[in-house]
N, C-alpha and C positions, 0 to 999 in steps of 0.2 A: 459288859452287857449294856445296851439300850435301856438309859434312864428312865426313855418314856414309855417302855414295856411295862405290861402291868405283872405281877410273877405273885405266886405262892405264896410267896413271905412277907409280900405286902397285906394281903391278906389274914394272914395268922397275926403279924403285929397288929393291921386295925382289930383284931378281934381281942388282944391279950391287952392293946392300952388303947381304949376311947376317949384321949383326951381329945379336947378341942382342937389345939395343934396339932394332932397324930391324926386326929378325919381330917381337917383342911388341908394339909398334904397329901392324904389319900385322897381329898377329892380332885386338887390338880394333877395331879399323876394320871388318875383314872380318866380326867378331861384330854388332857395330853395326849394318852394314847389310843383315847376315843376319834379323836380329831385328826390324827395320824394317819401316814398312808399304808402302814404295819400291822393295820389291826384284823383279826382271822374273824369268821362268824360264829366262833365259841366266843373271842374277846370281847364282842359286840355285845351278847347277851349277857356276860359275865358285868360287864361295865354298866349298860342301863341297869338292869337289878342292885346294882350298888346306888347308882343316882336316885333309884327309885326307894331307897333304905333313906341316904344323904336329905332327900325332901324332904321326910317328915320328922329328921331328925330335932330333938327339943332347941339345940344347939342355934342360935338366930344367926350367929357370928360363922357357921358352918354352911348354913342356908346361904346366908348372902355370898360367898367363897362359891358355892356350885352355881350361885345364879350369874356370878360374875364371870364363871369359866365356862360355863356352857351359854353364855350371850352369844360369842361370834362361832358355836356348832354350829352343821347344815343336819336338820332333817332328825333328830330328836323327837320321841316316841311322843305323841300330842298329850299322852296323859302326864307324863313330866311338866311339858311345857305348862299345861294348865293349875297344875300344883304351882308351880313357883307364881303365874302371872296373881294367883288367887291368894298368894302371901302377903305379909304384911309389905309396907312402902319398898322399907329399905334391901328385901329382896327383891319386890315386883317390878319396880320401875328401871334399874336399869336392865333388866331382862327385857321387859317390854319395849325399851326403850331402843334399844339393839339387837333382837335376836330378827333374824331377816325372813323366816319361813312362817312366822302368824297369818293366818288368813283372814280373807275380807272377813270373815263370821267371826273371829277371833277378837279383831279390831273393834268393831259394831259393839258385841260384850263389852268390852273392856269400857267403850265411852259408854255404857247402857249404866256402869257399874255410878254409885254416887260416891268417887274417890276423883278427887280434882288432880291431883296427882299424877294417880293412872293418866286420866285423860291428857294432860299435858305433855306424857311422857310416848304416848301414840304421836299426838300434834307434831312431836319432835324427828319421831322417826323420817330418814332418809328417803328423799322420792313417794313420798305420802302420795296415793292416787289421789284424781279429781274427785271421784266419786267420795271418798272418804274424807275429804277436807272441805265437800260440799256439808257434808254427815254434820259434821263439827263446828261449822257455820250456824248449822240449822238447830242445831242440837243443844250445844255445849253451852258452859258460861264465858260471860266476857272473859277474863282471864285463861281459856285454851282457847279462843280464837285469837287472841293477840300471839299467843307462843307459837301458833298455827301460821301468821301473818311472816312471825320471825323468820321460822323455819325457810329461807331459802329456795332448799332443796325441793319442798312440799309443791303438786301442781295444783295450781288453784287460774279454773276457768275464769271469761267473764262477767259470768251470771252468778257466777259465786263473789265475785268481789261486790257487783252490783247489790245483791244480797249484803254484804258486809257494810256497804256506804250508807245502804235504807237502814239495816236493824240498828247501825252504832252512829248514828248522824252527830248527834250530841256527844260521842267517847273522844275525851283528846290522846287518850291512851291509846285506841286502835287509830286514831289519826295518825299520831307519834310513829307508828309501826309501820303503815302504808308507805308514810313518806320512806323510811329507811329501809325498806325492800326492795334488794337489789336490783329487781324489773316489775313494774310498773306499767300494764298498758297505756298507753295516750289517752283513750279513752274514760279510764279510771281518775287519770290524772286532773282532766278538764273537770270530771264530776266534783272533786274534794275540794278543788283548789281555792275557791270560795268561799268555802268554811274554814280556814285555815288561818291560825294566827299569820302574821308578817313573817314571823322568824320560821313555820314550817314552813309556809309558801316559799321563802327560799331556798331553804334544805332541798323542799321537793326538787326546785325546778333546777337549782345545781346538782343534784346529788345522780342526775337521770341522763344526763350527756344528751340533751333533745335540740334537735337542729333550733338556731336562732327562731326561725319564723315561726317555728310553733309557739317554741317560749313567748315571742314578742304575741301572737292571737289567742294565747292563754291568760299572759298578765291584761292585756286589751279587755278579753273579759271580765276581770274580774275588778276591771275598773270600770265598766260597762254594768255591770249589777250591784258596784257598791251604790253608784249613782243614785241608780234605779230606786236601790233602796231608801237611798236618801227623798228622792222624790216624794215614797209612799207616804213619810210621812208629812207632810203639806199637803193643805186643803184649800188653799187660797190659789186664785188666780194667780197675785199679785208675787208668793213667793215659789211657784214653777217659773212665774215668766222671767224673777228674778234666776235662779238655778239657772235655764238655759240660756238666758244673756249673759250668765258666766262663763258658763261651757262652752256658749259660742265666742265669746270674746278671745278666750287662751285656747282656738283651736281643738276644742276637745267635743265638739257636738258632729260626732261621724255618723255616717249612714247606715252604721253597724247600730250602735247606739241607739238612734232612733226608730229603725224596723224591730230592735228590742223592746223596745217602751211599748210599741203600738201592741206587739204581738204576746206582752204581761199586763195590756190593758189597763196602762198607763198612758189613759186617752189626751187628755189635757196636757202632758209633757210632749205630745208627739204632736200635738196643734200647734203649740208654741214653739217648737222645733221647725214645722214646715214656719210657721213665720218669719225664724230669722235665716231661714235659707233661701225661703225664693222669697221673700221682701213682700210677702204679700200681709194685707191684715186679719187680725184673728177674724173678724168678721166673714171675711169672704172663707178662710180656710174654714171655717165652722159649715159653711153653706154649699161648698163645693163638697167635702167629705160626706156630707148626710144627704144630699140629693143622687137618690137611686135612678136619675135618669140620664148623671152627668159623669159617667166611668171615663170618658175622655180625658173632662175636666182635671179630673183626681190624678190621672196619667199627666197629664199636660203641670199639673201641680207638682207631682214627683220629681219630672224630670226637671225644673227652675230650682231643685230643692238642690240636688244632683245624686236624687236614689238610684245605686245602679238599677237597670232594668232587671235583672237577674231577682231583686228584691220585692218586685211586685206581686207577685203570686201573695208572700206573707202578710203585704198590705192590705190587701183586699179579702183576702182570707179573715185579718182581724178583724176590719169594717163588716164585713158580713155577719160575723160573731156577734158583735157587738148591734150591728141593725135586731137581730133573729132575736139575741135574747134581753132586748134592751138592757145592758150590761151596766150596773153601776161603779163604774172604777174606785170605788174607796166602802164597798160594801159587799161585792160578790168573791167568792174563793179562787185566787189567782190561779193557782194548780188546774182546778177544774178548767178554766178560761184556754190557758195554756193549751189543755191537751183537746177542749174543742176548737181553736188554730192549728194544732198540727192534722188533725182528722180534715179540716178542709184543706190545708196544703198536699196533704197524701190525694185528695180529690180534684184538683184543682184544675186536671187535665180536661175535665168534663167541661169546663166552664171556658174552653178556647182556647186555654194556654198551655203551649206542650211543654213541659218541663221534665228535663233528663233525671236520670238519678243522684247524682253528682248537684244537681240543683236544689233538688228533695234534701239532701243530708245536709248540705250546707244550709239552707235554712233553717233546719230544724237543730241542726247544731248550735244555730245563732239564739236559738230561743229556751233551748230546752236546758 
């Protein structure tokens, strides 16, 4: 006879000895031929009414045996299922963890539940929707949104990462995680990569097989904003003009670089930047950039610097910023600064100059 048939006298024994190991083999038996292609629609009913005895059995070491054999069932009666998911860990979690038919309303409960556990052990599940790993993001504590991160398999959109870079800016932990996830948008990548020890910025940018030129316009950045940062803190003339006679001496004062400075409202490193590129003095550079009646000028100055043209929309977009709200470069909130230059670069077609979209993003990529 067929082992995995369930018969009579399996029955009469679990009834005449309820030992622990006498249910744990009646519960795999009974999974067995639950799961089988053998089973009649009396064995069906016969079988759930036993799992539905098996659940509430005192037995923890029994529980965990049916949560474990009925993980990979299809289609088990939802009242079962929410018995086991509502047990203690060491039944609920890998049922939770693996059984494949819980539904969106299932999942939502379970993170709703204040068991870190559970939640972790959702995060883990296979093919995790967008929607529910957005959930988890929003919801959870740091530690299921990193096992979230792990998870591979899990889909998680751009807006949900981007969510993930703003809420955990400070976590090295969900940093740690980003980088070692197997894909990675580009656009994710540029965000992090900044904040990033030496040792992850490596990781990241080997671990992602990313064509050279990006990698080379990612690390450019991020030596392009250590700069910068360096800059922020100097207040003197004497030691910006020192920094950029550095940077210009070893070839490291690019036109990337300084359409960045101007456009983080880092006015005084971008003065002294046009001075050692087009030879001119700080005096006149101070006098052509704040004269609103010398847009030429400023162009004519650009191009001695050797800005590409492509870059002027951000220049003048800063300058304008910086006229409108008399901008104090070592007092006002750079962010804010920031994103009233991208609001005039998104505008900037009004003012003469047609610029594609492809112009648009690569600006704002340069700045943002």
């Amino acid at each position: 006879m067929d082992s995995a048939l369930l018969t009579k006298n399996d029955i009469k024994i679990l009834s005449q000895n309820r030992s622990v190991e006498n249910k744990s083999n009646t519960v795999r038996k009974v999974t067995a031929y639950y799961n089988g292609d053998k089973i009649t629609e009396r064995g069906l009913k016969l079988a759930e009414d036993i799992f539905r005895l098996m659940v509430e059995d005192v037995e923890v070491k029994v529980r965990e045996i049916l949560s474990d054999s009925l993980k990979n069932c299809k289609n088990i009666p939802h009242d079962i299922a929410a018995k086991l998911i509502n047990d203690q860990n060491s039944v609920a979690v890998p049922f939770i963890k693996y059984y494949a038919n819980l539904t969106r309303e299932d999942l939502i409960s379970i993170l709703e539940m204040p068991n870190i556990d559970k939640q972790k052990a959702v995060a883990q599940r296979q093919n995790l929707s967008e929607d529910i790993s957005q959930y988890i993001v929003d919801k959870c504590p740091e530690e299921v949104v990193g096992t979230l991160i792990s998870n591979d398999s899990a889909k998680i959109v751009e807006r949900t990462y981007d969510r993930i870079v703003s809420k955990y800016s400070n976590s090295e932990n969900i940093k740690s995680r980003l980088v070692d996830r197997a894909e990675l948008p580009i656009s994710v990548i540029e965000k992090i990569v900044n904040s990033l020890s030496e040792e992850l910025q490596k990781r990241l940018l080997l671990s992602h097989n990313l064509p050279n030129n990006i990698v080379t316009d990612i690390v450019e950045q991020v030596k392009e904003k250590a700069t910068l940062k360096i800059s922020e803190e100097f207040s003197s003339d004497k030691q910006i003009e020192e920094l950029v006679h550095q940077l210009y001496t070893s070839n490291r004062l690019t036109p990337s670089l300084v359409v960045r400075a101007i456009c983080m409202g880092d006015l005084k490193f971008f003065e002294y930047a046009l001075v050692y590129l087009s030879n001119t003095s700080i005096t006149e550079v101070r006098k052509i950039l704040f004269n609103t009646q010398l847009d030429f000028m400023i162009r004519n100055l650009l191009r001695k610097a050797f800005i590409p043209k492509s870059m002027f929309p951000a220049v003048f977009s800063a300058l304008k910023v910086i006229r409108d709200i008399r901008f104090d470069c070592r007092r006002s909130d750079r962010r804010s600064f920031v994103h009233k230059v991208i609001e005039r670069i998104l505008t900037f077609g009004t003012a003469g100059e047609e610029m594609s979209e492809e112009d648009i993003s690569y600006l704002i990529s340069k700045i943002s």
